[in-house]
C-alpha beads as a LAMMPS data file, in Angstrom:
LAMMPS data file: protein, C-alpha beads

206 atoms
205 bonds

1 atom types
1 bond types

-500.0 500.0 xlo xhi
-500.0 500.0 ylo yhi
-500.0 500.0 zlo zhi

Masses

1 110.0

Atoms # bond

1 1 1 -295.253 334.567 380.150
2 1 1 -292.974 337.839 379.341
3 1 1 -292.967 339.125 375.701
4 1 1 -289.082 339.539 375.706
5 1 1 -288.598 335.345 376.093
6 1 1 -285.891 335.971 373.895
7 1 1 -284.100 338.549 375.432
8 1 1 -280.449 338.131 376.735
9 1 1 -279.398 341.105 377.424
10 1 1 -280.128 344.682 379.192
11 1 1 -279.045 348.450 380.301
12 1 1 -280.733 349.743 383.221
13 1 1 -280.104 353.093 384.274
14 1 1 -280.134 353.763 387.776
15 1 1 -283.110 356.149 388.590
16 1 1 -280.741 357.989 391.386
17 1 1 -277.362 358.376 389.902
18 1 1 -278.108 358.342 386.038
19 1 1 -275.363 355.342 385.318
20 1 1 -275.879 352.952 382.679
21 1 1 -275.429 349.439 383.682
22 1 1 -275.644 346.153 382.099
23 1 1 -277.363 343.210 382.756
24 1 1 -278.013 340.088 381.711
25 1 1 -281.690 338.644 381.251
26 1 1 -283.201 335.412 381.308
27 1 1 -286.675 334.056 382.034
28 1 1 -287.468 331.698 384.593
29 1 1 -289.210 328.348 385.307
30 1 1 -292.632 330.552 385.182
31 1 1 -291.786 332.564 382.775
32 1 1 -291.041 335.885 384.130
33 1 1 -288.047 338.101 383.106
34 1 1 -285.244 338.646 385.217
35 1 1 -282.251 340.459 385.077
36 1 1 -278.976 339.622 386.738
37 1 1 -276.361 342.211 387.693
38 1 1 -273.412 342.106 390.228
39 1 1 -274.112 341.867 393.908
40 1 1 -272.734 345.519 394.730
41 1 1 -274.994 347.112 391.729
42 1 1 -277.721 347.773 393.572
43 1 1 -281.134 348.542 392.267
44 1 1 -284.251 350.208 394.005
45 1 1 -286.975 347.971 394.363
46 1 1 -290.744 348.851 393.521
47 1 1 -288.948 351.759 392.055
48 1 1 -289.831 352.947 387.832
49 1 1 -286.318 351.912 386.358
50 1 1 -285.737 352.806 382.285
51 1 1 -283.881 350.528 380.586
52 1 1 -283.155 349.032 377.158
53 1 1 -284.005 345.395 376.470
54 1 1 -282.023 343.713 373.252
55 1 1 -284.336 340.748 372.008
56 1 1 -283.476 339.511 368.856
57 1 1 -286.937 339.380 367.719
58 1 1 -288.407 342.487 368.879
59 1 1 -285.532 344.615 368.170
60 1 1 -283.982 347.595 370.572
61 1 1 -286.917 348.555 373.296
62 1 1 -286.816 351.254 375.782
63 1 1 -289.001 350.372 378.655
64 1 1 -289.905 351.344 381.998
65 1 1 -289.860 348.677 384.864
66 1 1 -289.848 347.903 388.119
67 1 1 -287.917 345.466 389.876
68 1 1 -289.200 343.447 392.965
69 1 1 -286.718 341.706 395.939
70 1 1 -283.507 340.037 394.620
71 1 1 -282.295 336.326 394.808
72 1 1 -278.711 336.894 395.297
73 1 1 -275.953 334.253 395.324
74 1 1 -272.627 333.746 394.045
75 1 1 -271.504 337.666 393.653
76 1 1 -275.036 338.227 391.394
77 1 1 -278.325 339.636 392.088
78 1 1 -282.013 338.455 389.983
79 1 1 -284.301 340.862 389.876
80 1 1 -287.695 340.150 388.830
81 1 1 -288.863 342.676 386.235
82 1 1 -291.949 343.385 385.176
83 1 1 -292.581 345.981 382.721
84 1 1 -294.910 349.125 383.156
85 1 1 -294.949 350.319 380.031
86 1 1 -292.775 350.421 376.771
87 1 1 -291.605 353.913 375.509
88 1 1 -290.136 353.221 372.224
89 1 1 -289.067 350.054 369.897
90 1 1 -286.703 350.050 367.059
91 1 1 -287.402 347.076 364.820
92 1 1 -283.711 346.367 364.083
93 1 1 -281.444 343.676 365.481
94 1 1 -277.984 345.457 365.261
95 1 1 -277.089 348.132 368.299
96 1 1 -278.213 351.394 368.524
97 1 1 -276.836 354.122 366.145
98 1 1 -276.605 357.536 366.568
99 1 1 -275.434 360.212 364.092
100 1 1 -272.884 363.002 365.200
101 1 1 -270.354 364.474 363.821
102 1 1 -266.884 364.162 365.639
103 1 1 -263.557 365.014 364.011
104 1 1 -260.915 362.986 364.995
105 1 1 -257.461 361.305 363.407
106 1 1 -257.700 358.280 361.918
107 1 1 -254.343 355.996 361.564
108 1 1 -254.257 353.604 358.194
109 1 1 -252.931 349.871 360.699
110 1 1 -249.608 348.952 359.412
111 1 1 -249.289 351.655 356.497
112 1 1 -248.471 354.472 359.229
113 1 1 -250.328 356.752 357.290
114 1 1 -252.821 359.241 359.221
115 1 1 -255.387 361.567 358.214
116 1 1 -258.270 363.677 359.749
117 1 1 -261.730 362.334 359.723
118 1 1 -265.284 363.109 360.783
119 1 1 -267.123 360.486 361.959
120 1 1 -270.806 360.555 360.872
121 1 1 -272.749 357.888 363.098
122 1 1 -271.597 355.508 365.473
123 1 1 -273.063 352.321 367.681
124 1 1 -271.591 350.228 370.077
125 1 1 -270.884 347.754 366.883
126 1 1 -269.138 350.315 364.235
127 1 1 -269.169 353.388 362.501
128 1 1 -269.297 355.482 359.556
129 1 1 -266.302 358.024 358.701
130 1 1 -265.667 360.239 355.568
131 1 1 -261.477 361.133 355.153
132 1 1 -259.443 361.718 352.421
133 1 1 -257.348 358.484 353.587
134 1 1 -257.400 355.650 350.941
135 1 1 -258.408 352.151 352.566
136 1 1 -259.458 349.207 350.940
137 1 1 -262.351 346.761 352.509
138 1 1 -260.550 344.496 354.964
139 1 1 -257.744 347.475 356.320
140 1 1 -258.118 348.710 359.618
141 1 1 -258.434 352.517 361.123
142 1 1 -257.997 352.839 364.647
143 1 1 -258.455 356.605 366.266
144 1 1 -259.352 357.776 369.808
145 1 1 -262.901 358.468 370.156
146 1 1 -262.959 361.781 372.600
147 1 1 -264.793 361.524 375.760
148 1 1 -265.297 363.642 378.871
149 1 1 -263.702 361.298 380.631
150 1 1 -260.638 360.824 378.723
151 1 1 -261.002 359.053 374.902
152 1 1 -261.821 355.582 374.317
153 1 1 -259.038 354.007 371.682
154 1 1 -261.601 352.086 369.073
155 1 1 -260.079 349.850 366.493
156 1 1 -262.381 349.488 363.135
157 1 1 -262.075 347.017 360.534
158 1 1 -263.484 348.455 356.895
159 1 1 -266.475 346.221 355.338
160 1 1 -267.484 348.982 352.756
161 1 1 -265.842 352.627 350.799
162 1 1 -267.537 354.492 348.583
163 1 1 -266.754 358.007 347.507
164 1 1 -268.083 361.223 348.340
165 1 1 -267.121 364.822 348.128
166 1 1 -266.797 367.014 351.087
167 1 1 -268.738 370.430 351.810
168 1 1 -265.857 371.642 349.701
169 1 1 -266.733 369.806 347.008
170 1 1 -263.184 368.128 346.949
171 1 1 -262.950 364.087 346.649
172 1 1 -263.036 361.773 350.057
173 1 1 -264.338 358.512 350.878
174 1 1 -266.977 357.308 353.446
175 1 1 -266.030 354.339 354.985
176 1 1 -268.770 351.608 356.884
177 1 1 -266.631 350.312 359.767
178 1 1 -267.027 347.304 362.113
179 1 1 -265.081 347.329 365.645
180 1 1 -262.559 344.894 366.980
181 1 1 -260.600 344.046 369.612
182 1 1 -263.033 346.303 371.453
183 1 1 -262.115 345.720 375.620
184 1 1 -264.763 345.451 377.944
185 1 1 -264.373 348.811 379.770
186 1 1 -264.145 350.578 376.554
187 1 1 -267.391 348.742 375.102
188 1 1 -268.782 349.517 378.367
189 1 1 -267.842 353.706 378.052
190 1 1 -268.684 353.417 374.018
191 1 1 -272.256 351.886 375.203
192 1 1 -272.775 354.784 377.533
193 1 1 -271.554 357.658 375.035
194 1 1 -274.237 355.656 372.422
195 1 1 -277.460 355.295 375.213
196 1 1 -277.219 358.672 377.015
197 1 1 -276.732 360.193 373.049
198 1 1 -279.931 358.466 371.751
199 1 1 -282.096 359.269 375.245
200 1 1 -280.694 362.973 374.874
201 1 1 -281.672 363.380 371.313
202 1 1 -285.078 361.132 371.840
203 1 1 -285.590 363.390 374.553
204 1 1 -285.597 366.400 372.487
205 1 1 -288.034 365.085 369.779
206 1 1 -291.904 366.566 369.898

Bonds

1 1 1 2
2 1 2 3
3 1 3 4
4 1 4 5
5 1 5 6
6 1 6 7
7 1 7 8
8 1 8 9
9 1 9 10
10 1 10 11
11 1 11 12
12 1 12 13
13 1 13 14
14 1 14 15
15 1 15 16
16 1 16 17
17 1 17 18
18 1 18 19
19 1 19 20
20 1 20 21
21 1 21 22
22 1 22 23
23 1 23 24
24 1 24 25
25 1 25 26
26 1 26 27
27 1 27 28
28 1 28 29
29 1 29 30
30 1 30 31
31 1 31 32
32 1 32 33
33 1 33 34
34 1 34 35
35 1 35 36
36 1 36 37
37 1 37 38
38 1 38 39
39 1 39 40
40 1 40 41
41 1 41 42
42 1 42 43
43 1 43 44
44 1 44 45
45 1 45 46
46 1 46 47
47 1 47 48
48 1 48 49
49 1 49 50
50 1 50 51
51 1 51 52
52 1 52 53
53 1 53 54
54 1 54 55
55 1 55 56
56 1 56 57
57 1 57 58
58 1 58 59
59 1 59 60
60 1 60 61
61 1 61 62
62 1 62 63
63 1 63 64
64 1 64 65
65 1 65 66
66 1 66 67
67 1 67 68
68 1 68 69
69 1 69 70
70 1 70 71
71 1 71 72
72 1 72 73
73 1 73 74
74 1 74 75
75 1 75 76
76 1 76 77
77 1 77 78
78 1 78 79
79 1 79 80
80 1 80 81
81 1 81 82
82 1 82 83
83 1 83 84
84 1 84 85
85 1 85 86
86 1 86 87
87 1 87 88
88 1 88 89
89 1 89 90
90 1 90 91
91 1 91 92
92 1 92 93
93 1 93 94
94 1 94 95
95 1 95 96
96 1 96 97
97 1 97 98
98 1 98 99
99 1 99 100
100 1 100 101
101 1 101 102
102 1 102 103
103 1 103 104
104 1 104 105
105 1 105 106
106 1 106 107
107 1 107 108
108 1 108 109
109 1 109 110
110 1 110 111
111 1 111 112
112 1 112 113
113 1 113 114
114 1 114 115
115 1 115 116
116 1 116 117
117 1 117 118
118 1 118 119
119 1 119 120
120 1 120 121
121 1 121 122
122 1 122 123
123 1 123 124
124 1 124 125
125 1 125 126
126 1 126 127
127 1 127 128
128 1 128 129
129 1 129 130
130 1 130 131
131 1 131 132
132 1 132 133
133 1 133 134
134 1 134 135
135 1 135 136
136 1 136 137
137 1 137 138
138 1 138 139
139 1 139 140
140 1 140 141
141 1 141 142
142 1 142 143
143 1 143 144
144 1 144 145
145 1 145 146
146 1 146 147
147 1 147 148
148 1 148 149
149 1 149 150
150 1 150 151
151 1 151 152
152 1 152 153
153 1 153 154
154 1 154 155
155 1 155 156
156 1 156 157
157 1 157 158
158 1 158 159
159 1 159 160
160 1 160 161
161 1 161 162
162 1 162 163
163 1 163 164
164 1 164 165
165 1 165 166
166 1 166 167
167 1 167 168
168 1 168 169
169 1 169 170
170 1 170 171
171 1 171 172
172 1 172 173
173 1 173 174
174 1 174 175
175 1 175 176
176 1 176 177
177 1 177 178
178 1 178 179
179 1 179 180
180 1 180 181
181 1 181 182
182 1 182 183
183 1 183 184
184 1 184 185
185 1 185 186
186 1 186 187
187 1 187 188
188 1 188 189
189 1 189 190
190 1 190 191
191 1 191 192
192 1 192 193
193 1 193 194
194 1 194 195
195 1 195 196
196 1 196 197
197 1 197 198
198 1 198 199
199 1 199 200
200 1 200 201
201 1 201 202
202 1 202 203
203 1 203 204
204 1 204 205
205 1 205 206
């Protein structure tokens, strides 16, 4: 019976073109993990495929697998995955974080007050921003996060603000930030930015 019986969910990256797709997993009447992605996403079989496995018990893992011969039906493909060997485990149940720092424009929502910010560390979930705009738990910032690609509008929701002082040494506050209203693609581009970021940076380490 597979370790990850708990699992739901999954990113496989595609060993030929790099992308980051998701997936959902399940186990079946034996036991064994699958994961399930659209029809047209297709997967190399027999193949070492990375990917990221979210179990709520276990935490974040990065894994390498190997998928055998789909069941396909109804627009979705199960693969049946068995795992070769697990590269890394963070013991955490919320997504991935990784630190950065991005300047960007924050907007206060409905105050129409705007300020410049530098975002600290972000995840799929939220992030962390120091500005010298005043919010209050409970306001919302919303700022375009710049991508390659073109920038991914994020909406985030304040759950904690504490101050700080810039490299300047004049007064700012750091604000803990939870995102909403978040649509699918731009979860989906936000998810990317986040994996290929921690695999780059986890790549680099000794």
């Amino acid at each position: 019976m597979t370790m990850f019986f708990h699992c739901k969910k999954a990113e496989l990256t595609h060993p030929d073109t790099g992308a980051v797709h998701r997936a959902a997993v399940s186990a079946d009447s034996e036991g064994d993990l699958l994961v399930t992605l659209p029809q047209d996403t297709e997967f190399p079989v027999y193949t070492p495929v990375e990917a990221l496995l979210f179990d709520p018990l276990l935490g974040v893992v990065r894994c390498r697998c190997s998928l055998a011969l789909p069941d396909c039906r109804g627009g979705l493909c199960s693969y049946r995955c068995r795992v070769l060997e697990r590269l890394s485990q963070e013991q955490r149940r919320e997504d991935i974080k990784v630190s950065l720092s991005a300047k960007v424009t924050v907007t206060l929502e409905g105050a129409a007050r705007r300020a410049e910010a530098v975002l600290y560390n972000i995840s799929a979930g939220g992030v962390y921003l120091v500005t010298e705009l005043k919010a209050q738990p409970g306001d919302r910032l919303t700022f375009p996060f710049p991508q390659a690609d073109g920038p991914i509008p994020l909406t985030a929701r304040v759950l904690r603000a504490e101050d700080r002082t810039d490299r300047r040494g004049h007064p700012v506050r750091g604000y803990g930030c939870r995102f909403e209203d978040l649509l699918p693609q731009h979860e989906s581009r936000l998810r990317r930015y986040v994996f290929q970021e921690e695999k780059r940076l986890h790549q680099r380490e000794p």
